[in-house]
Residue frames as a rotation matrix with the C-alpha (Angstrom) as fourth column:
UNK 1
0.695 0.709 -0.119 103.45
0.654 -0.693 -0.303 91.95
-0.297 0.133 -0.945 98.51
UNK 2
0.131 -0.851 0.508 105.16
0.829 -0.187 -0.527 94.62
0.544 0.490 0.681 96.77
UNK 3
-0.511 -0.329 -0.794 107.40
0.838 -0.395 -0.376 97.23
-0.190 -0.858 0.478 98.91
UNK 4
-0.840 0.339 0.425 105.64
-0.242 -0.933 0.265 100.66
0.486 0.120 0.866 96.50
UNK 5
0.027 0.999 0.045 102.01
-0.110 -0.042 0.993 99.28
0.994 -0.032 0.108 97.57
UNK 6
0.366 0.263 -0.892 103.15
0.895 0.164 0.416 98.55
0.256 -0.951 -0.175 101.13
UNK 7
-0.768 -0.539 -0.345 104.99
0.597 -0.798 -0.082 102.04
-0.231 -0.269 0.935 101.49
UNK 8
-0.654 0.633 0.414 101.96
-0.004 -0.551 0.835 103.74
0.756 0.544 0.363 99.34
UNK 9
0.075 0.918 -0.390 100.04
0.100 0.382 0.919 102.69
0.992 -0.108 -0.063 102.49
UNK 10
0.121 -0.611 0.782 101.95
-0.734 -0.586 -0.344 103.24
0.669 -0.532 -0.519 105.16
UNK 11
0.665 -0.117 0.737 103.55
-0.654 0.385 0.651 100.42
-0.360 -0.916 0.179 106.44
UNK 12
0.103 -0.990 -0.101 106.79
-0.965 -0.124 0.231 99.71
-0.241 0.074 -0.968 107.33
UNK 13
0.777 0.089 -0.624 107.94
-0.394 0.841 -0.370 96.28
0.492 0.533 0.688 106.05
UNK 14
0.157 -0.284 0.946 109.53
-0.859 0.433 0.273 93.34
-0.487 -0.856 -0.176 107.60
UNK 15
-0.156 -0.544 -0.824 111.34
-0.834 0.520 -0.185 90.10
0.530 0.658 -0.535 107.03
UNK 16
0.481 0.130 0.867 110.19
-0.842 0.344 0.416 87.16
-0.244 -0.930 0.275 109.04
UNK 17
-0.668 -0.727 0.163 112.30
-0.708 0.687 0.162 83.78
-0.229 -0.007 -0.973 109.81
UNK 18
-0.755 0.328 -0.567 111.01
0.004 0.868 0.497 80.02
0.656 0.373 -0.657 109.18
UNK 19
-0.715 0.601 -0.357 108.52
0.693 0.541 -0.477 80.14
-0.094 -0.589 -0.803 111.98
UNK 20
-0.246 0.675 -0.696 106.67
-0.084 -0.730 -0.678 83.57
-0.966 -0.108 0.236 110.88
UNK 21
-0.494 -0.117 -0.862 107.10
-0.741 -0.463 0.487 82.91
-0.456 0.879 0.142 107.27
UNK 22
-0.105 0.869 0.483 105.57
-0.395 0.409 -0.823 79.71
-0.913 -0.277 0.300 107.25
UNK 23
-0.648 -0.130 0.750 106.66
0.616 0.491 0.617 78.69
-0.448 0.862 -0.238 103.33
UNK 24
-0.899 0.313 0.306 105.12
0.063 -0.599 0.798 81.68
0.434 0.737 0.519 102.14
UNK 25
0.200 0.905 -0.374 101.78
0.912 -0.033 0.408 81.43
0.357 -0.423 -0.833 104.13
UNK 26
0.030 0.025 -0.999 102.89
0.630 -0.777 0.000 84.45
-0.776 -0.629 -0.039 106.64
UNK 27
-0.639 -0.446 0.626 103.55
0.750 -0.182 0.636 86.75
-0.170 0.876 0.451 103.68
UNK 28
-0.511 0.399 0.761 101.50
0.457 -0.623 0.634 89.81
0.728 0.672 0.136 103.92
UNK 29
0.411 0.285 -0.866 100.74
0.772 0.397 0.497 89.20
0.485 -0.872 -0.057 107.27
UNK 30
0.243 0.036 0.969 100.58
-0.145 -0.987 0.074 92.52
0.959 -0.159 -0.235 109.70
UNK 31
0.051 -0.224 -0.973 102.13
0.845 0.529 -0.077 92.95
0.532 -0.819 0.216 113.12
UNK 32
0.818 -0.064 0.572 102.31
-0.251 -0.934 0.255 95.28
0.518 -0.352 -0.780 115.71
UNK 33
0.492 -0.487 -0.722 105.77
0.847 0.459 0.268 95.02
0.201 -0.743 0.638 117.98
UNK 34
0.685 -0.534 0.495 107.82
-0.333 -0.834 -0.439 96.84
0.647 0.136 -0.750 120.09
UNK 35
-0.140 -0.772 -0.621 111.44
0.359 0.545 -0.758 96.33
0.923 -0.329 0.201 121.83
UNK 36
0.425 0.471 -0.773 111.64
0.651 0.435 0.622 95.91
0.629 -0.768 -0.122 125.27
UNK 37
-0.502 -0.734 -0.458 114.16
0.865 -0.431 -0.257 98.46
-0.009 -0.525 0.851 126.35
UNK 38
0.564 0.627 -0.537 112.00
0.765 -0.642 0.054 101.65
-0.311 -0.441 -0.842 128.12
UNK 39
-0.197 -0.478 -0.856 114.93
0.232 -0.871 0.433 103.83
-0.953 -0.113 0.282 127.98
UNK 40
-0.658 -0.094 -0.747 114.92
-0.373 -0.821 0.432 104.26
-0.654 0.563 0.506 124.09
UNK 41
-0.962 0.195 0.192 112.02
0.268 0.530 0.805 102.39
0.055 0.825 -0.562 122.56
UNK 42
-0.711 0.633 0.308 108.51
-0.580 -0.774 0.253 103.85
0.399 0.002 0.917 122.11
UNK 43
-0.689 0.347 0.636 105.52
-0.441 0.495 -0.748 101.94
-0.575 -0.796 -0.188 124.14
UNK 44
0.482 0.876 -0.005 103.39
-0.562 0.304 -0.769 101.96
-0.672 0.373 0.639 120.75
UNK 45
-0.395 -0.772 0.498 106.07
0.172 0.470 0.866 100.54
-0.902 0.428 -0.053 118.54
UNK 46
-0.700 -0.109 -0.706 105.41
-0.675 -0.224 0.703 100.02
-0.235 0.968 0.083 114.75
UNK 47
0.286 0.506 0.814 103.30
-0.278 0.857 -0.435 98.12
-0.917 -0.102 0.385 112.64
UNK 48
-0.704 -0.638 -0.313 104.93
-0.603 0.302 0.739 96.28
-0.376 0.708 -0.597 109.69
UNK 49
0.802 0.587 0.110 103.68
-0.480 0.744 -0.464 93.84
-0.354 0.320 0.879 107.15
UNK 50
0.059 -0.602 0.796 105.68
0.172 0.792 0.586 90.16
-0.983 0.102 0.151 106.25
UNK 51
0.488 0.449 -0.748 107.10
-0.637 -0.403 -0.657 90.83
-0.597 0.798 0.089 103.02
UNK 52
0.415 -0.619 -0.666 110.11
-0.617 0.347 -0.707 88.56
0.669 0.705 -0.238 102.55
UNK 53
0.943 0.304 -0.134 111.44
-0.182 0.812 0.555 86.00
0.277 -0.499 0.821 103.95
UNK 54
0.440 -0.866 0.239 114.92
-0.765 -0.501 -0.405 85.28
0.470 -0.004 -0.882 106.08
UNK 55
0.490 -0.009 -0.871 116.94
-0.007 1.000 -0.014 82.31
0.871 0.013 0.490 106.74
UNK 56
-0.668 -0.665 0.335 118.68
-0.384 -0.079 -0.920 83.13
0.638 -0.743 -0.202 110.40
UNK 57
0.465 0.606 -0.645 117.04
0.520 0.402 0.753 81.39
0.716 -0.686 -0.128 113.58
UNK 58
-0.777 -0.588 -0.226 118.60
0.580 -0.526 -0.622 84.22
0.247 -0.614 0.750 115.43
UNK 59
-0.930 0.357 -0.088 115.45
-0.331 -0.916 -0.228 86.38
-0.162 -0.183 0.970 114.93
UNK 60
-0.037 0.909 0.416 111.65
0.589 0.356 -0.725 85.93
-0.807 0.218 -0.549 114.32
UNK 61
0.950 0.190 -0.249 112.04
0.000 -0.796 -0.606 89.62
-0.313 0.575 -0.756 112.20
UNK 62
-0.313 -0.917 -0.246 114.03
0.757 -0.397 0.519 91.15
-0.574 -0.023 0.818 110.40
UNK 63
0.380 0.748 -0.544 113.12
0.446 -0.663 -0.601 95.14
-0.810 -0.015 -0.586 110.02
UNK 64
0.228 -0.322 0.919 113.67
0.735 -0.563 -0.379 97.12
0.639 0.762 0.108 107.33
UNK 65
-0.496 -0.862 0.099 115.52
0.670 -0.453 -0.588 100.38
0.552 -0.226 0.802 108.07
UNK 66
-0.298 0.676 0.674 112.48
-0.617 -0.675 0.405 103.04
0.728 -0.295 0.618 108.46
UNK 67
0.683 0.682 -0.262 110.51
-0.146 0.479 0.866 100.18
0.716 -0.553 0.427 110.85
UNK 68
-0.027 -0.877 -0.479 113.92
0.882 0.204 -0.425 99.42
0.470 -0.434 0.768 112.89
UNK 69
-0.821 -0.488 0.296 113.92
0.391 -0.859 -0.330 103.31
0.416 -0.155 0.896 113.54
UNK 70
-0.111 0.994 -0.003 110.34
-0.391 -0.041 0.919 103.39
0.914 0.103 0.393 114.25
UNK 71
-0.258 -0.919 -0.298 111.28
0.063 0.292 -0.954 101.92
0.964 -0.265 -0.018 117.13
UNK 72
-0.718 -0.684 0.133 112.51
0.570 -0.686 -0.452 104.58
0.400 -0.248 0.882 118.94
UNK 73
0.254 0.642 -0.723 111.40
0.725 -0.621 -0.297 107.18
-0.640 -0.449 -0.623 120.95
UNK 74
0.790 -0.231 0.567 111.71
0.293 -0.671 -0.681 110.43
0.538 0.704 -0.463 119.17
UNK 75
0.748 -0.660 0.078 115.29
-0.607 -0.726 -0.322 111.19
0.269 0.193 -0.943 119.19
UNK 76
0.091 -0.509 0.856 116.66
-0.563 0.682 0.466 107.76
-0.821 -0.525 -0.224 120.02
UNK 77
0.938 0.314 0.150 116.50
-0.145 0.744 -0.653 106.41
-0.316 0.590 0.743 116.98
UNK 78
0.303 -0.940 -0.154 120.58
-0.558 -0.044 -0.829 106.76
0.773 0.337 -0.538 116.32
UNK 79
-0.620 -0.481 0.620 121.47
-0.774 0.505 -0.382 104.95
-0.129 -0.717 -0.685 119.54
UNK 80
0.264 0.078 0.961 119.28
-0.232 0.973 -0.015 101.86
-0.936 -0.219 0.275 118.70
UNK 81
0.875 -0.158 -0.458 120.48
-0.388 0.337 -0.858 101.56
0.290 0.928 0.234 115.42
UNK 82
-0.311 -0.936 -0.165 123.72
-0.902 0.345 -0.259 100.86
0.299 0.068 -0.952 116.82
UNK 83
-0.172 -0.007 0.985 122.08
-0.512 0.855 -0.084 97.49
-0.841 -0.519 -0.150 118.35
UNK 84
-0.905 -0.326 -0.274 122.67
-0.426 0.671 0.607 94.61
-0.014 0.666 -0.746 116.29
UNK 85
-0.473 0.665 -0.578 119.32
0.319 0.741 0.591 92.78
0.821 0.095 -0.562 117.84
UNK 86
-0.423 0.424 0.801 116.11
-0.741 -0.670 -0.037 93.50
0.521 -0.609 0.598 120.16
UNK 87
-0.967 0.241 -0.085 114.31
0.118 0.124 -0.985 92.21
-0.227 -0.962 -0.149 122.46
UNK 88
-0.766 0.527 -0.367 110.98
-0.630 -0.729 0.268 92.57
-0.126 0.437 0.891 121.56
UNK 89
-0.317 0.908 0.274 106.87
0.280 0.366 -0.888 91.90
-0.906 -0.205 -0.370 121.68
UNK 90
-0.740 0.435 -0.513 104.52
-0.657 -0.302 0.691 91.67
0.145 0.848 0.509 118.86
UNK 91
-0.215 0.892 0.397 101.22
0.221 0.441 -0.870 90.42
-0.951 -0.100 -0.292 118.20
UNK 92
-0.890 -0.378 0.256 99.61
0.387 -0.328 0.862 90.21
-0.242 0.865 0.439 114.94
UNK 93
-0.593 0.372 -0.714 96.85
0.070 -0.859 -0.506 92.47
-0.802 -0.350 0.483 113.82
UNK 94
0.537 0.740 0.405 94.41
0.513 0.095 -0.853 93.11
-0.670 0.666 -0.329 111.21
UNK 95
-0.675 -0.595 0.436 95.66
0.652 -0.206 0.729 94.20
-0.344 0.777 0.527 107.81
UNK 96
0.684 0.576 -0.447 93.44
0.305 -0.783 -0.542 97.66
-0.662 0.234 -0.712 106.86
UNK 97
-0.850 -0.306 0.429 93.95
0.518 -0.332 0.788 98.78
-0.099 0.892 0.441 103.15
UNK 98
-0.384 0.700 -0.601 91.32
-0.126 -0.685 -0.718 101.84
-0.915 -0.200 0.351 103.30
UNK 99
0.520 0.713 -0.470 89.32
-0.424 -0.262 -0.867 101.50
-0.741 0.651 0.166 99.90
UNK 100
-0.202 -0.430 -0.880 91.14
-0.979 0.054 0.198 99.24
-0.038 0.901 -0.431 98.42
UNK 101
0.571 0.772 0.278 89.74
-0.800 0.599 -0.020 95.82
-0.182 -0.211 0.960 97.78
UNK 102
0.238 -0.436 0.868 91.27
0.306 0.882 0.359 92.29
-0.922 0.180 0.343 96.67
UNK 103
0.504 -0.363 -0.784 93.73
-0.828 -0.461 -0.319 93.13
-0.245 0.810 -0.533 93.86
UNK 104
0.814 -0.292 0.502 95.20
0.239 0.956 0.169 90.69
-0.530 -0.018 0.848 91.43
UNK 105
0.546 -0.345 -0.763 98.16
-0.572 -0.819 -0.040 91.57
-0.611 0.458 -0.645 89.67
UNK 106
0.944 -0.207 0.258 99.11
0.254 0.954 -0.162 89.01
-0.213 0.218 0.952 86.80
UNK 107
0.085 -0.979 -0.183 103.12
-0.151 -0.195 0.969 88.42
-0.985 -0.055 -0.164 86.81
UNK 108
0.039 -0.260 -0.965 105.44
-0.997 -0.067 -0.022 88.47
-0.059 0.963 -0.262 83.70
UNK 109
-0.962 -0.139 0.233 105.84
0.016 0.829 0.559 84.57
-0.271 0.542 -0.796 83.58
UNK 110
0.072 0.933 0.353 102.23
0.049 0.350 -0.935 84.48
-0.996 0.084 -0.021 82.74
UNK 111
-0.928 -0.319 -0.191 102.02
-0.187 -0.045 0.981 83.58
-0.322 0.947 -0.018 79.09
UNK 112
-0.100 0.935 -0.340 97.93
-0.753 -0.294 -0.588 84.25
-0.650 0.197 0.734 77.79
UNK 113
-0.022 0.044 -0.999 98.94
-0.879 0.475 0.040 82.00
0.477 0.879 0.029 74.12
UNK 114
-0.459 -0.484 -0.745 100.16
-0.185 0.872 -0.452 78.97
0.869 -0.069 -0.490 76.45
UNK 115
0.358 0.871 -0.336 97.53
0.106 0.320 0.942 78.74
0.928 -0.372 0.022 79.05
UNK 116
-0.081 -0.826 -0.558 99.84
0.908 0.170 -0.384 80.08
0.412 -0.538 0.736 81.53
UNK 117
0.365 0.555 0.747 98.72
0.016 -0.807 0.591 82.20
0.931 -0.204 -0.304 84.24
UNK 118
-0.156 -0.544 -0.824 100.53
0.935 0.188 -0.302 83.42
0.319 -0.817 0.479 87.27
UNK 119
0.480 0.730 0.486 98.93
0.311 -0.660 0.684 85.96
0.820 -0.177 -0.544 89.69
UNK 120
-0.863 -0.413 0.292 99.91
0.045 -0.638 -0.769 88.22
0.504 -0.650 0.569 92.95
UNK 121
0.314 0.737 -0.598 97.21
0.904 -0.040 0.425 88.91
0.290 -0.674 -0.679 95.76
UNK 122
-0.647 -0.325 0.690 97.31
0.094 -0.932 -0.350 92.80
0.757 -0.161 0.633 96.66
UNK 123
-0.583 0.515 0.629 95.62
-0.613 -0.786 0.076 93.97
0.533 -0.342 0.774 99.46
UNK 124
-0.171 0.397 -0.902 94.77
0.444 0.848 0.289 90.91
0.880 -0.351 -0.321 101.48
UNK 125
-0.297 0.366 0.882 93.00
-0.517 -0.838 0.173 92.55
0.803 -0.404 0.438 104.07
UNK 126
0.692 0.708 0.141 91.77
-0.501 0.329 0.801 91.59
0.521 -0.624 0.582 107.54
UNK 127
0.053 -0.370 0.927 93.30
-0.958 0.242 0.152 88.87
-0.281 -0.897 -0.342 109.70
UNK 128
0.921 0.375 -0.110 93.56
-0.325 0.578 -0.748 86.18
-0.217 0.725 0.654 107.07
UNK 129
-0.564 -0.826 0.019 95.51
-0.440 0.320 0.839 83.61
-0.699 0.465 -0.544 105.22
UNK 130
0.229 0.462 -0.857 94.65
-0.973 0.095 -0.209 82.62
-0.015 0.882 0.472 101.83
UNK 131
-0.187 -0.356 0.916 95.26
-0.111 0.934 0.340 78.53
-0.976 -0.038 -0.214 101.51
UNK 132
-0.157 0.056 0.986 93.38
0.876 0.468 0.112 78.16
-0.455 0.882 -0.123 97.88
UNK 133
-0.492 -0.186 -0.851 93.01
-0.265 -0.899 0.350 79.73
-0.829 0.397 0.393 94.72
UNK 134
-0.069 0.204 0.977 90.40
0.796 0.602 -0.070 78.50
-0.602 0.772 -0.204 91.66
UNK 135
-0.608 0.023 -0.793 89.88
-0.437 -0.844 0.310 80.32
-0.662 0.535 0.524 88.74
UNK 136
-0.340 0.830 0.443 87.07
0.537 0.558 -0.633 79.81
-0.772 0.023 -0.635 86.21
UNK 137
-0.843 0.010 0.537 85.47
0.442 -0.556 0.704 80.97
0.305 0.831 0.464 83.21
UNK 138
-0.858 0.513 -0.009 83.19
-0.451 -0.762 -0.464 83.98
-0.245 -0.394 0.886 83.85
UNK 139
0.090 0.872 -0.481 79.60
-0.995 0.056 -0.085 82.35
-0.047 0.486 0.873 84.28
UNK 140
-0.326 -0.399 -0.857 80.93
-0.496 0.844 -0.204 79.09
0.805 0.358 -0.473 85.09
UNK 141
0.240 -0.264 0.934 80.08
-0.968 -0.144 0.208 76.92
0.080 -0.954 -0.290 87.94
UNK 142
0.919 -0.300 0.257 81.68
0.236 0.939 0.250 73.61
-0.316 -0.168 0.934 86.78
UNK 143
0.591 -0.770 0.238 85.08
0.631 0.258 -0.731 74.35
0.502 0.583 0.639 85.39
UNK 144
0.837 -0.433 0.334 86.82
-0.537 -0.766 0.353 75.69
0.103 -0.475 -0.874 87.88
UNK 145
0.573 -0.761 -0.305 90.73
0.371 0.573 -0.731 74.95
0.730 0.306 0.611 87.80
UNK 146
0.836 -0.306 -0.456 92.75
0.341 -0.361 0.868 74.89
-0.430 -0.881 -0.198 91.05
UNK 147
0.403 -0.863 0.304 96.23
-0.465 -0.479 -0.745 77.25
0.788 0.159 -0.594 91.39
UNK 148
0.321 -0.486 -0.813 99.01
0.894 0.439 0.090 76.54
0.313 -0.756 0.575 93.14
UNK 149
0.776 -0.555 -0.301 100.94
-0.244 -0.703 0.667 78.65
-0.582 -0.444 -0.681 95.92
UNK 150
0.747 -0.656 -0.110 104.40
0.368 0.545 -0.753 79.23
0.554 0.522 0.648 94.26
UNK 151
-0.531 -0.787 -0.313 105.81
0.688 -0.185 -0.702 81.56
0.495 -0.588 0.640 96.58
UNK 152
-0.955 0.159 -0.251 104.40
0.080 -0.679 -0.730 83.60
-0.286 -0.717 0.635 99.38
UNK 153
-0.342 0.861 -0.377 101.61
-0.116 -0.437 -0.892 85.53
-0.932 -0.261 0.250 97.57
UNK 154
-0.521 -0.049 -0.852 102.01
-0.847 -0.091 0.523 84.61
-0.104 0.995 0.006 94.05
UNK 155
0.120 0.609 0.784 99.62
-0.192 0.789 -0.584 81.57
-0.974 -0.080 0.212 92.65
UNK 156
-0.566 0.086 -0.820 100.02
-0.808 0.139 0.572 79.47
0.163 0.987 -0.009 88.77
UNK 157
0.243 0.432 0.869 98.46
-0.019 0.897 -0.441 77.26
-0.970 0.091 0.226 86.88
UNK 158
-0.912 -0.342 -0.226 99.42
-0.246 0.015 0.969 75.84
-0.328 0.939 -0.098 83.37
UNK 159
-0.694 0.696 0.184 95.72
0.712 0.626 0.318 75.25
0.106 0.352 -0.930 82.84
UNK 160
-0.621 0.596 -0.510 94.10
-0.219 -0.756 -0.616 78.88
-0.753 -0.271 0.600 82.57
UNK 161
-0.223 0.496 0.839 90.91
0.911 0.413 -0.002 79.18
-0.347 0.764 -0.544 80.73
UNK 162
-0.771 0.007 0.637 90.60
0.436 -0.723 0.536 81.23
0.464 0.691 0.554 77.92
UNK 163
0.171 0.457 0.873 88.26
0.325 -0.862 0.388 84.33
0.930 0.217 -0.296 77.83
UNK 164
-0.133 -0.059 0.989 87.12
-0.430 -0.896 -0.111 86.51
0.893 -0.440 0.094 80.63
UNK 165
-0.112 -0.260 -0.959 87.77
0.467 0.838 -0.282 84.88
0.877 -0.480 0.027 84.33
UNK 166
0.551 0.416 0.723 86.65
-0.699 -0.243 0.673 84.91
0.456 -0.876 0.157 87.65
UNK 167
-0.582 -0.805 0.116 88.39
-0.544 0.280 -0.791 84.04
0.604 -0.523 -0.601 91.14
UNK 168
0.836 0.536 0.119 87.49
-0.297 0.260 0.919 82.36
0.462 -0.803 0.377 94.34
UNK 169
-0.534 -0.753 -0.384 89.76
-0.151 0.531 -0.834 81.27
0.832 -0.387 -0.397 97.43
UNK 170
0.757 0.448 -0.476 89.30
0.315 0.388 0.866 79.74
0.573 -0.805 0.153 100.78
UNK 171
-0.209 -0.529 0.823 90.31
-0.359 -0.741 -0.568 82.25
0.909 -0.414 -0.035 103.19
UNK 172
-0.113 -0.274 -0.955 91.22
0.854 0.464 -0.234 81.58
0.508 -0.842 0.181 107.13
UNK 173
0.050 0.196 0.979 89.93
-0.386 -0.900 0.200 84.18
0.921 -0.388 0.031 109.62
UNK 174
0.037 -0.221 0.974 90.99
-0.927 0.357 0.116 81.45
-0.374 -0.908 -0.192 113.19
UNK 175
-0.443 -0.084 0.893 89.79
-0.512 0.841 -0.175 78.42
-0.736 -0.534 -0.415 112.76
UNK 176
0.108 0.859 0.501 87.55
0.337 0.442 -0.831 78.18
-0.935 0.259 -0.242 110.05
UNK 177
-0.750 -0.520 -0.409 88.00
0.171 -0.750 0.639 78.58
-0.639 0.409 0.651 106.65
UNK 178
0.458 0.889 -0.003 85.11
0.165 -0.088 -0.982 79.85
-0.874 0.449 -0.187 103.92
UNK 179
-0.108 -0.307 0.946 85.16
0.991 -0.110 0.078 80.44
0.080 0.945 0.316 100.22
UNK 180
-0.097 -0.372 -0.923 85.62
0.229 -0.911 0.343 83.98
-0.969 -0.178 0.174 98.94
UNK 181
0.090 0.007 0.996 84.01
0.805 0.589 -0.077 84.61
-0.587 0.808 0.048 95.87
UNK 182
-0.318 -0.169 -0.933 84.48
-0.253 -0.933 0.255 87.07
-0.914 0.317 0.254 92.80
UNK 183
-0.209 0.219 0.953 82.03
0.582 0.811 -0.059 86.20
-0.786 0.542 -0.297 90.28
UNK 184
0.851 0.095 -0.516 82.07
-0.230 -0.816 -0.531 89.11
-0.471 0.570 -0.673 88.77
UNK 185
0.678 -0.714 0.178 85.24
0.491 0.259 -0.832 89.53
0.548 0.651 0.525 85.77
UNK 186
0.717 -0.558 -0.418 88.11
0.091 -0.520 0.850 89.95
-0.691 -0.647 -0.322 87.24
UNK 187
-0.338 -0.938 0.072 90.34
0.149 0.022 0.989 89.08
-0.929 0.345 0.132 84.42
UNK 188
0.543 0.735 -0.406 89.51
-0.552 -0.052 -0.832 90.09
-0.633 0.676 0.378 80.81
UNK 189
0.859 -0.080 0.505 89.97
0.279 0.901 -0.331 88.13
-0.428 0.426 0.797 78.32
UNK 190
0.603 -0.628 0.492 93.08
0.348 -0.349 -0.870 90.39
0.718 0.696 0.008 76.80
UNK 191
0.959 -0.060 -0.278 94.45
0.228 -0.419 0.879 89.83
-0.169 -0.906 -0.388 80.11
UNK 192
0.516 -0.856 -0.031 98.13
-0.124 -0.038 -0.992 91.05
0.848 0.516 -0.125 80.19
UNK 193
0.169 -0.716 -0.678 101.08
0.978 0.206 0.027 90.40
0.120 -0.668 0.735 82.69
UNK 194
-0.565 -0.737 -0.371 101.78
0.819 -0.443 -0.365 93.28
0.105 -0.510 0.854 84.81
UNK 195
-0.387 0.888 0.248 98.27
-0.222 -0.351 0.910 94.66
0.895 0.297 0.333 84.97
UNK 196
-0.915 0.402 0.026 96.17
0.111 0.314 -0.943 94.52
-0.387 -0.860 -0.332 88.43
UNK 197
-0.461 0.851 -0.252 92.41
0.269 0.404 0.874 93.52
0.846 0.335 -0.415 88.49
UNK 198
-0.557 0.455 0.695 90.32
-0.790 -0.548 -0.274 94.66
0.256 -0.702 0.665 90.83
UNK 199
-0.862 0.324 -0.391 87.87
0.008 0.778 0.628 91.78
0.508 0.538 -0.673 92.44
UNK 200
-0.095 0.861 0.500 85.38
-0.613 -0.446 0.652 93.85
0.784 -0.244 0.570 93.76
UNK 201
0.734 0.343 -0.586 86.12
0.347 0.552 0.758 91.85
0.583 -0.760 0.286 97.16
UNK 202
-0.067 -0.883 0.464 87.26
-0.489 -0.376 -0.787 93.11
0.870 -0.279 -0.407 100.38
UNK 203
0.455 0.171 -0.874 88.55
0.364 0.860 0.358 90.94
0.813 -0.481 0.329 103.23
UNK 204
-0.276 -0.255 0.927 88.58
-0.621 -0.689 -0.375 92.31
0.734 -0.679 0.032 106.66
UNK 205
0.519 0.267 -0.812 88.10
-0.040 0.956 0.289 89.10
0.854 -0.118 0.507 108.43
UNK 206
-0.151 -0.887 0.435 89.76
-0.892 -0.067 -0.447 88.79
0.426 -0.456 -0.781 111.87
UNK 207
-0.437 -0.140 -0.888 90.97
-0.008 0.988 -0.152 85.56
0.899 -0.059 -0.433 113.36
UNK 208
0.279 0.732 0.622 88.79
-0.283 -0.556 0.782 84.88
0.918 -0.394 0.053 116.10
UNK 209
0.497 -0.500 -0.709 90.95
0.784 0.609 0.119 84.02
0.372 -0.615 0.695 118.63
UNK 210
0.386 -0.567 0.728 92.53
0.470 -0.558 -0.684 87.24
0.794 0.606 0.051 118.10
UNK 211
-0.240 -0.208 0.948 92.14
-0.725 -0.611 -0.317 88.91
0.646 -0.764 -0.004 121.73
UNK 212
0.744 0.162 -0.648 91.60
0.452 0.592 0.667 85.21
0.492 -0.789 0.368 123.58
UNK 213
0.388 -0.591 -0.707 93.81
0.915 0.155 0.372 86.22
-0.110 -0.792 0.601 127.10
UNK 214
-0.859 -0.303 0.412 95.05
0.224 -0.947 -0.231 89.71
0.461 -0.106 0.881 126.40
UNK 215
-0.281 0.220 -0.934 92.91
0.908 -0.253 -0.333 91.96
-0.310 -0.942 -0.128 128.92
UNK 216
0.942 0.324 0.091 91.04
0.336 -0.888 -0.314 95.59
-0.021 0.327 -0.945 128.06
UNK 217
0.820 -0.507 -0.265 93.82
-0.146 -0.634 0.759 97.15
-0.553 -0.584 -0.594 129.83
UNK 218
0.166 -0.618 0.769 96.39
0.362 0.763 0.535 94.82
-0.918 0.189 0.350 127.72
UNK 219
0.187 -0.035 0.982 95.18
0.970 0.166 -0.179 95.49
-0.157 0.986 0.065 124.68
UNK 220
0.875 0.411 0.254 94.66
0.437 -0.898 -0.050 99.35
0.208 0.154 -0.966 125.17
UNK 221
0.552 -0.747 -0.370 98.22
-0.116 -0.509 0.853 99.77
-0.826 -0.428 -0.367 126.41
UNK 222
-0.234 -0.678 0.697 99.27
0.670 0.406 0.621 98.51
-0.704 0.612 0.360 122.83
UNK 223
0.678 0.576 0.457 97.30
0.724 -0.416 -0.550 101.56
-0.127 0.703 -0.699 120.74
């Protein structure tokens, strides 16, 4: 996800190791944590979204600077910067973009002349992970053409069809996953690289598992 649309939204952004990042699955993915040390860390901590990925097995995170400082109680935030590493709880959470729905944004390798189409997810909402991706001509329901995952949130295919296109994926809210459709145009037919699409779909799914064992009292000490 990109850092202006996760700042534009307020929320702080985060690097996660091989076991949050998941080969690009975790990617957009929303957490709440905080560090364990009473004296200078706040009780609600921060909430961050997975934006990039790090190669240390020293950490599960790694914060950006503002979410690091976030931390903090108010006025402690200079004495935990000096710590190198934290301690620290987290749990992950629903993703809440207010009025903004499923956004595609096609990338520059996409090439319209050469059937070459390479897309972003914006605004994956909810408690989700996204496993597939088809696309289709608008008004189709045989010619749909699977994408691959190339990295994190991004999806290609050398096999786009021409004119005006519609989406679908098979989203993960616990255990189960469902299609997700957008049969409406999302793409027009003069799509261009570096352009978002609206797909008149919003996903606010949460994983239902989400509050198995955490307690009223548990959860409410984490608001």
């Amino acid at each position: 996800m990109d850092v202006l649309l996760c700042c534009c939204l307020l929320l702080l952004l985060a690097s996660g190791g091989p076991r949050q990042h998941r080969g690009g699955l975790g990617c957009g993915r929303c957490f709440q944590m905080r560090c364990r040390d009473a004296r200078l860390c706040s009780a609600g901590g921060v909430r961050v979204v997975l934006t990039d990925f790090h190669r240390s097995n020293r950490t599960d995170f790694l914060l950006a600077g503002p979410a690091f400082a976030g931390l903090a109680k108010p006025g402690m935030a200079q004495q935990l910067n000096r710590r190198d590493a934290l301690s620290v709880e987290y749990k992950r959470i629903p993703c809440e973009y207010k009025e903004k729905n499923l956004s595609i944004r096609v990338e520059e390798a996409g090439d319209r002349s050469r059937g070459k189409l390479v897309v972003k997810l914006l605004y994956q909402g909810g408690q989700t992970d996204v496993l597939a991706v088809e696309v289709a001509p608008v008004g189709s329901s045989s010619e749909w053409r699977f994408m691959t995952r190339a990295y994190g949130p991004v999806w290609s295919t050398d096999r786009a069809p021409a004119g005006p296109l519609q989406f679908r994926a098979v989203v993960t809210g616990g255990y189960d996953g469902k299609w997700v459709w957008a049969e409406q145009e999302v793409l027009p037919a003069d799509w261009r690289p570096g352009q978002v699409y609206d797909t008149g779909v919003r996903i606010v799914d949460v994983a239902r598992d989400a509050s198995r064992g955490c307690t009223a009292a548990a959860m409410d000490d984490w608001k």
